[in-house]
Structure formats: structure tokens, C-alpha cells
C-alpha positions in Angstrom: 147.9 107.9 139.5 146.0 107.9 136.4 147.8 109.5 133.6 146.9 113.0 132.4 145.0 113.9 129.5 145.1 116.9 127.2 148.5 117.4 127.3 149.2 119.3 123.9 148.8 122.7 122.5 147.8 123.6 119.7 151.3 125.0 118.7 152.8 121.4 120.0 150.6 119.8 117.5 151.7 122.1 114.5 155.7 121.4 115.8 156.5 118.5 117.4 158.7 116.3 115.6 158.4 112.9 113.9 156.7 110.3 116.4 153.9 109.6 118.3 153.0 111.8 120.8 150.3 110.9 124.0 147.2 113.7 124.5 146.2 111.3 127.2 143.5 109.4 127.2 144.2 107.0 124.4 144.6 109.5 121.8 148.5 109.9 120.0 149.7 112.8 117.6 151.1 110.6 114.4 153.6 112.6 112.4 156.0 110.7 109.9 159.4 111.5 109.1 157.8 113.2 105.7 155.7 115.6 108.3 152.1 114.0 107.6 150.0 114.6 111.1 147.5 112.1 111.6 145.6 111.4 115.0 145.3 107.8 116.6 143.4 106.1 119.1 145.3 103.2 120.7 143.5 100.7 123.0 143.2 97.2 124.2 141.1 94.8 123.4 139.6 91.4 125.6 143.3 89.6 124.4 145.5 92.0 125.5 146.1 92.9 121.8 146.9 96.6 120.9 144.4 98.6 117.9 145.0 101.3 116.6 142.2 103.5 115.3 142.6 106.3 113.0 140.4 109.4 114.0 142.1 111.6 110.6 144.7 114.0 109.3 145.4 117.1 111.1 144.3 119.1 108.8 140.9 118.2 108.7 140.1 117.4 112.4 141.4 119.6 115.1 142.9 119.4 118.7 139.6 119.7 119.9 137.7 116.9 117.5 140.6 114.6 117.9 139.7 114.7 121.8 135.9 114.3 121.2 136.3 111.3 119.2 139.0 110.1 121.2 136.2 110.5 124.1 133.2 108.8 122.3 135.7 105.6 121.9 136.7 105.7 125.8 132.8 105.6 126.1 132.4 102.9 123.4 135.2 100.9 125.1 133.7 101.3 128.5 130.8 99.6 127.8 132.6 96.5 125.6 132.6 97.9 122.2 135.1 97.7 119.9 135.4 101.2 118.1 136.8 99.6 114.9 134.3 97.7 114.5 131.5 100.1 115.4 133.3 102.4 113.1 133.0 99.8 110.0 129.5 98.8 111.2 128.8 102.9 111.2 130.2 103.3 107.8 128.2 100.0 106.3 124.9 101.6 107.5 125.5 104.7 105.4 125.7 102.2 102.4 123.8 99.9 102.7 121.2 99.8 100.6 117.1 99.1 100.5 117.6 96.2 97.9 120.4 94.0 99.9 118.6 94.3 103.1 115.4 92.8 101.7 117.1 90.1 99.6 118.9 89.4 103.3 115.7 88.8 105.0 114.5 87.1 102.4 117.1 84.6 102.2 117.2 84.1 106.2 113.5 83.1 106.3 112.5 81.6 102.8 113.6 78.5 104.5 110.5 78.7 106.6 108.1 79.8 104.6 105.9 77.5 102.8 105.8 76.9 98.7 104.4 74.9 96.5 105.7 72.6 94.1 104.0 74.8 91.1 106.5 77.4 92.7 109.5 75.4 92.7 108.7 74.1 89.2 107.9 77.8 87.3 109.9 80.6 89.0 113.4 81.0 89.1 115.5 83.8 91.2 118.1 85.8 90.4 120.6 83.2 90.7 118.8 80.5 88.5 118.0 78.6 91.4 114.0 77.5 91.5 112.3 79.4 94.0 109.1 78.5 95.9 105.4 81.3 95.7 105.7 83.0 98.6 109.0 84.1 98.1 108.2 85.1 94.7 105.6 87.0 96.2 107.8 89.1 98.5 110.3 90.2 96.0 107.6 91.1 93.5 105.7 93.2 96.1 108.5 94.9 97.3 110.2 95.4 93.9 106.9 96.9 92.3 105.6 98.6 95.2 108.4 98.8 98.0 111.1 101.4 98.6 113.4 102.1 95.6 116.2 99.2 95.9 119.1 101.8 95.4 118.2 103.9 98.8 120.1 103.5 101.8 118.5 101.9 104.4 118.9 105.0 106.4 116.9 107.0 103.8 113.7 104.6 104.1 111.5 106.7 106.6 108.1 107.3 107.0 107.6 110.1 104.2 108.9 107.4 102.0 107.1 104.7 103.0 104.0 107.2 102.6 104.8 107.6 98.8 105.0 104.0 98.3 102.0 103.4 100.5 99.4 105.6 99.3 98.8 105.0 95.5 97.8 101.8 96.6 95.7 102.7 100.2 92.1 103.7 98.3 89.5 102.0 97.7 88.8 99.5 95.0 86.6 101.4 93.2 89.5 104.2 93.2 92.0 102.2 92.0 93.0 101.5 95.5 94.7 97.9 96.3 94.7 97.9 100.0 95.3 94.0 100.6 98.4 94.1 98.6 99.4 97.4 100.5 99.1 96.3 103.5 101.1 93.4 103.0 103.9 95.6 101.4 103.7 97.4 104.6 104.3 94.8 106.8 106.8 93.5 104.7 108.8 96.9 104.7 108.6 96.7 108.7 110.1 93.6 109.2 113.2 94.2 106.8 113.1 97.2 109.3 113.2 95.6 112.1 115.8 93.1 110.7 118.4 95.6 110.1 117.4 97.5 113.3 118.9 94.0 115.0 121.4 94.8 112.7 122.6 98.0 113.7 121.8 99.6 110.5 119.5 101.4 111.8 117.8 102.8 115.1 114.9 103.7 116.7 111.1 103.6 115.9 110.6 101.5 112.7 108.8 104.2 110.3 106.4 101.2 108.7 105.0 100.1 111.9 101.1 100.8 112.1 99.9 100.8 115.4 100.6 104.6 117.0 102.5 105.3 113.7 101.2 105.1 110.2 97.2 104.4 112.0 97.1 108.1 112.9 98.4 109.1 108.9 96.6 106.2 106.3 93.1 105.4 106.6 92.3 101.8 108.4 92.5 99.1 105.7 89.4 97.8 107.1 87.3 101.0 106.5 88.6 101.0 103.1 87.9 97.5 102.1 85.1 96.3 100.1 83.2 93.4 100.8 83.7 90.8 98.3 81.5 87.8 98.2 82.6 84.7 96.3 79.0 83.0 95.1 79.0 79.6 95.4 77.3 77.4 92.7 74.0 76.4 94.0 74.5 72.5 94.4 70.9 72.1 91.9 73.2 73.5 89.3 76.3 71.0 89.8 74.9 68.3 87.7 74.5 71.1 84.2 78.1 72.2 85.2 79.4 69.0 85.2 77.7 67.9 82.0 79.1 71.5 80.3 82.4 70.1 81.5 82.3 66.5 80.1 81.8 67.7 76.4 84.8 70.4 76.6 88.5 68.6 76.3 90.8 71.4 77.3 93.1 71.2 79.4 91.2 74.0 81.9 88.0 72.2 81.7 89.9 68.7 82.9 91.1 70.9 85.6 87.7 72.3 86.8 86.5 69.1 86.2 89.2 67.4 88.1 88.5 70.2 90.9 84.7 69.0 90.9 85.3 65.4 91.5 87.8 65.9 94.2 86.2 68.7 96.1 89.5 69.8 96.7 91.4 73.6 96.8 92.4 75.5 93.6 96.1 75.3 94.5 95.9 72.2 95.8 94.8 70.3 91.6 97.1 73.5 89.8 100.2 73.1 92.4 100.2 69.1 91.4 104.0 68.8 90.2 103.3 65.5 88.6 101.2 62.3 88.9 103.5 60.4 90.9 101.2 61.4 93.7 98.8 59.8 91.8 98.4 55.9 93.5 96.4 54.7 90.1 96.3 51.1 92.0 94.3 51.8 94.8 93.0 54.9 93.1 93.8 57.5 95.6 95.6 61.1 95.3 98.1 61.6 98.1 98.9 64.8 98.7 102.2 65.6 100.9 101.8 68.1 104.2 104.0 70.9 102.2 101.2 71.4 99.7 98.2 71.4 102.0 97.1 74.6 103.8 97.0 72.5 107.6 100.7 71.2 106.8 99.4 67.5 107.3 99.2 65.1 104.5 96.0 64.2 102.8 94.4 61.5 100.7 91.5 61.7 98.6 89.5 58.8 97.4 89.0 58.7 93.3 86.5 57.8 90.9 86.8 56.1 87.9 86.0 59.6 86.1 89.0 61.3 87.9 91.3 58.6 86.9 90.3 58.8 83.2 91.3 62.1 83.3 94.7 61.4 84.2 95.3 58.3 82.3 97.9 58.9 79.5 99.2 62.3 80.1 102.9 62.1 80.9 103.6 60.8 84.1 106.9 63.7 84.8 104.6 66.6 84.1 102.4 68.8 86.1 98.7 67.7 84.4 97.1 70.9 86.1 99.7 73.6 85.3 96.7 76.4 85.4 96.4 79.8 87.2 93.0 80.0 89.6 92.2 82.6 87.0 92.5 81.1 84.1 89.8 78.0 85.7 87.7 81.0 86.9 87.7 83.1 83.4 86.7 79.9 81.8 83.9 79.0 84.5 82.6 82.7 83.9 83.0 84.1 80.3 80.3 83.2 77.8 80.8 80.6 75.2 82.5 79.6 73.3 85.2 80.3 75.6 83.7 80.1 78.5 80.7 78.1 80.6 78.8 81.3 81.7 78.3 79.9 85.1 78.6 83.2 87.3 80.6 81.6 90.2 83.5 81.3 91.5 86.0 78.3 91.3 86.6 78.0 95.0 82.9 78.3 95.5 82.7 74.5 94.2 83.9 73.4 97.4 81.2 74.7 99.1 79.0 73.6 96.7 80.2 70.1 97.6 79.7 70.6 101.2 76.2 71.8 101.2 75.0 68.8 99.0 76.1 66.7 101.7 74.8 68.4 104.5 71.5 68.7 102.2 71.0 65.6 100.3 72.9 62.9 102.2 73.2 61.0 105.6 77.2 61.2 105.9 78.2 62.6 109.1 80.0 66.0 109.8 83.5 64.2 110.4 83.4 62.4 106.9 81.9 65.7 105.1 84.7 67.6 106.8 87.7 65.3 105.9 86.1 65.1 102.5 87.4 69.0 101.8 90.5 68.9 104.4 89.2 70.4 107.4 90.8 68.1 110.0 89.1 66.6 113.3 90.2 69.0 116.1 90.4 65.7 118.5 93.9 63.8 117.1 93.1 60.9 118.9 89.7 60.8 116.9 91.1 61.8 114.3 93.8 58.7 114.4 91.4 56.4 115.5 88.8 57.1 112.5 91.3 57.5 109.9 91.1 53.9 108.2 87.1 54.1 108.2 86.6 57.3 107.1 88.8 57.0 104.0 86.4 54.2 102.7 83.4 56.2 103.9 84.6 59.0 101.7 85.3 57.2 98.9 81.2 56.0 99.3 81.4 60.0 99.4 83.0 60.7 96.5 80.8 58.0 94.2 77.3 58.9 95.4 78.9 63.0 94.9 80.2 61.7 91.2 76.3 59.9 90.6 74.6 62.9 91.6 76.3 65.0 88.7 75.9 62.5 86.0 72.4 61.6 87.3 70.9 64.8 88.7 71.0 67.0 85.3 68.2 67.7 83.9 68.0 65.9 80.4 67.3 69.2 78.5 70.5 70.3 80.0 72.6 67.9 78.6 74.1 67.0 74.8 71.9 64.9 72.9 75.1 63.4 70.8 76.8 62.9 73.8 75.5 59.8 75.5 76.2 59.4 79.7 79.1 57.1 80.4 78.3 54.5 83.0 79.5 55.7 86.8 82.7 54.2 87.9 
């Protein structure tokens, strides 16, 4: 027969004598030999091992809580629980905080998110430790524009997410920033979701766009305004290239640098130092991590690239520039600037419609020129030894056409050409 519950009265519980006294069910009247009345719930767990779980003092929860608790741990029990430890775990929730849960995500994934070696090299976390762009960028954008760090997970709910969100969700023209808040918000839903796995939390995640925040924010994509990045017209390479040759700062070597490779922004600033510099057979090699398809890449140089790495220390990052900084100095008027109203990245394209234009290289050479890889990997494998010596023909016919194609009213008259390596 199973054994009776609800056994004491009220006035049984007030009485009774020192011990501990079965309601039934699990749940025990504790009263010391000093009189203190305490409820327990007594159980077994998987190893046979007895717990005991204190529900609270008499005086604070009565006969009838004590049995409704008592209850919601039969339940918990019944489907494998451990009350205990859904009690800690319940307890956590209510303080754990915003800031903890997104360094915990953070430091679960960083691992697989990808960095640069600029990143490593400049930023440093909390702890000292070097730590790589993209998770820079996801503890700035949270910290600046996320939840308040000292809220309870708990308290993060879709009013709240609102206040963070809509400062930023204008448009540009209002002050708006609607890339950066979008990425805050789906930043803020997967901590959610993280410490929804987690049991901090449950139900719908309050960040989540789609049949959520859609029907409360604008779309991001009616708000956005379209931003064209002008390319230098590839007529003009050859008076941007001799602007570049009489400056001697370190941004002009850069752009310069930028020209002659045809390669991306991040790609010449993110250089950690010249050891991936092979001055021998004059080629930059640049490792998978750094390169936006994850594979590694070379790129053929001319002489004029490699006299503008020739001396500088061979430890140091020769590049050490923000896109900005290249991109205020391509732009501004002189003296500080080259008044050339493009954009940096734009040179790239400006390299790839010369060849298309002017020369007879084929697509697959133009493309590996920039790092767009062959979709066919066998093709790709196969051609890989040829096309590097095609594109270093490339890169010197690219290198003659901007010494050679300027106009000679364009250029210094006290600074003579120097021959084409």
C-alpha cells in the first residue's frame, strides 16, 4: 500500500516534539531540540543516495506551502530532475547577470571566429590576453549599445531591447546606424538563446526579428541608404600612382603598396610583419586565417613593392593603418591629402577593369590576381603553378601602365621616373 500523505494538522505542526516528522509524500516536519521548525523534502536520487531539501522555516511557509512545494519536487523527481539542483539553477537565473552571459558566449565561440593578426597584435581583453577583431567587435557593440551589463538576464525583454535598439534603427541621415543595430540585435539573440540552453531563461527570445521585433522596428532594409563606393576610373591610375611616388609617409606606402598588389584593405594593414614577405623569390604569402576565402594566397611582386619594404624592421607590422586613415588621405585636399574622390577598396576594381579593358589575360588569371578563387578545385590545382607566373606578367605590365600611362603634365618635373622593375 502506498503510504499516506497529509498526515499533520496544523496544531501537530505548532506541537509535536523534537524530530522529524513524515506529512507523506516526501515532505518531514524538522523541529530541533531548541524548538526551530523547518520543513524538509527527503528523496532518492539514481544511486540510492538520500537528499534532503530544505523547503523553509515554519514560520514563513505554512502546512499548506510546505505540501505545494513538496508536490512540485514529486513532479520534478518524476520526470528525472533533481530538485536541488533545479533549485540552485532557479536561484542562479535570478542573478545572473547581462554582462557574464555575454562574456560566456563570447568565450565559447571566439575560438571559431576568425581574426586577424592586426587584432591579435593591437587589442588586448580584460585579462591582458591579446584578442583577435571580431571579438573586439562583439564586446564593443554590446558594451556601447547592448543591454546594461548589471541586468539580470531575466530583466532583458523586448521593451529593453527596444530602448537599446531604437536610437540606432533611423536612417543615416537621422543619425540612424542601422548596420551596427542590426548586428547588436542579433548579437543580443544569440546570448539569448545561449542562456535559454542554459536554463536561465525561457520561452520566446525577446530579440528575435522574424514574427517578433519585424512587426515593432522598421525593416533595416527600408531604412538603409544606398551607398556607392566609386571606383577610380583606371585612366586616372597612372596620376594616382605618380601623386603616390613623391609622398614618403607611411599611409602613402600603404596605398601605394595596396596599388601594386591589387589586394584588400585588411589584407596590406592586417600584415603582422614581413616574415610573410619571401624577398628571394619576391612573393607575399599570405596564410588562409587572414584571407576572406580561408585559403592561403600568394601574390607575385614588383621590384617597386619590394623597395617599399626593404629596410623597415623585419618584427614589425610595416602597414599598421586603419582603412580610414588610407581613405582620409586618398580624399582630403593637399597637403594632407591626394583629392582623388574614391574610395580605397575601389582600387581593386580599378585593377580589374584595366585588365578586362586594356589587356589579353584571361578571366582565371584576372580573378586569382584579386583572390577570387576558381570555383572548379581541380582547375584550380591544376593551373596553380602557371598562373602564378602569368600573374606576375600581370602584375609588371599593371606596374608599367602606372609609371607609363600618366600624362607628363601630371607628373613632378624634379622627380624623374625610375626604371620598371
Amino acid at each position: 500500500m502506498a503510504r499516506p500523505i497529509n498526515r499533520l494538522t496544523a496544531r501537530q505542526v505548532a506541537t509535536l516534539p523534537a524530530g522529524s516528522h513524515p506529512d507523506g509524500g516526501g515532505l518531514y516536519l524538522q523541529v530541533t531540540p531548541a524548538g526551530a521548525r523547518s520543513w524538509v523534502f527527503r528523496y532518492r536520487v539514481a544511486t540510492g543516495k538520500e537528499r534532503y531539501m530544505g523547503l523553509g522555516p515554519v514560520r514563513d511557509v505554512s502546512l499548506q506551502q510546505a505540501r505545494a512545494k513538496a508536490a512540485e519536487a514529486r513532479q520534478q523527481r518524476a520526470a528525472g530532475l533533481d530538485p536541488i539542483i533545479n533549485k540552485a539553477a532557479a536561484r542562479a537565473a535570478t542573478t545572473r547577470l547581462w554582462g557574464d552571459a555575454v562574456d560566456d558566449l563570447i568565450d565559447a565561440k571566439k575560438a571559431e571566429w576568425k581574426t586577424t593578426e592586426r587584432g591579435k597584435k593591437r587589442i588586448k581583453g580584460p585579462d591582458g590576453e591579446p584578442i583577435g577583431t571580431q571579438e573586439n567587435q562583439w564586446r564593443q557593440s554590446l558594451k556601447e549599445y547592448g543591454p546594461d551589463r548589471t541586468l539580470p538576464v531575466q530583466a532583458v525583454t523586448t521593451q529593453v531591447i527596444l530602448d537599446c535598439l531604437r536610437p540606432l534603427w533611423k536612417p543615416r541621415d537621422k543619425g540612424g546606424k542601422t548596420e551596427t543595430a542590426t548586428r547588436v540585435r542579433g548579437r543580443i539573440e544569440r546570448v539569448w538563446d545561449a542562456e535559454k540552453v542554459a536554463g536561465t531563461v525561457s520561452g520566446e527570445n525577446p530579440a528575435r526579428w522574424k514574427g517578433h521585433l519585424e512587426h515593432l522596428l522598421p525593416s533595416p532594409e527600408k531604412l538603409k541608404q544606398r551607398r556607392h563606393h566609386p571606383a577610380l576610373p583606371y585612366d586616372q591610375a597612372p596620376a594616382l600612382y605618380a601623386a603616390l611616388r613623391f609622398r614618403k609617409s607611411r599611409t602613402a606606402r600603404a596605398v601605394r603598396f595596396l596599388l601594386l598588389t591589387a589586394a584588400r584593405t585588411g589584407e596590406v594593414t592586417g600584415m603582422p610583419n614581413l616574415h610573410e614577405i619571401d624577398f628571394k623569390a619576391k612573393l607575399w604569402r599570405i596564410p588562409a586565417e587572414r584571407m576572406k576565402a580561408d585559403v592561403d594566397h600568394e601574390v607575385p611582386l614588383v621590384a617597386e613593392a619590394i623597395e617599399l619594404l626593404e629596410g623597415l624592421p623585419l618584427d614589425e607590422a610595416p602597414f599598421d593603418l586603419s582603412e580610414n586613415s588610407m581613405l582620409f588621405f586618398l580624399q582630403r585636399q593637399p597637403p594632407k591629402g591626394l583629392a582623388f574622390p574614391y574610395t580605397i577598396h575601389g582600387l581593386r576594381s580599378t585593377f580589374r577593369d584595366w585588365v578586362s579593358e586594356e589587356t589579353g589575360y584571361s578571366r582565371e588569371v584576372a580573378e586569382m590576381a584579386i583572390a577570387h578563387q576558381v570555383k572548379d578545385k581541380t582547375e584550380a590545382a591544376y593551373r596553380r603553378g602557371k598562373l602564378r607566373e602569368k600573374r606576375r606578367l600581370l602584375m609588371a605590365d599593371w606596374l608599367h601602365y602606372l609609371v607609363h600611362g600618366v600624362a607628363p603634365a601630371l607628373a613632378a618635373p624634379e622627380a624623374p621616373l625610375r626604371a620598371v622593375g
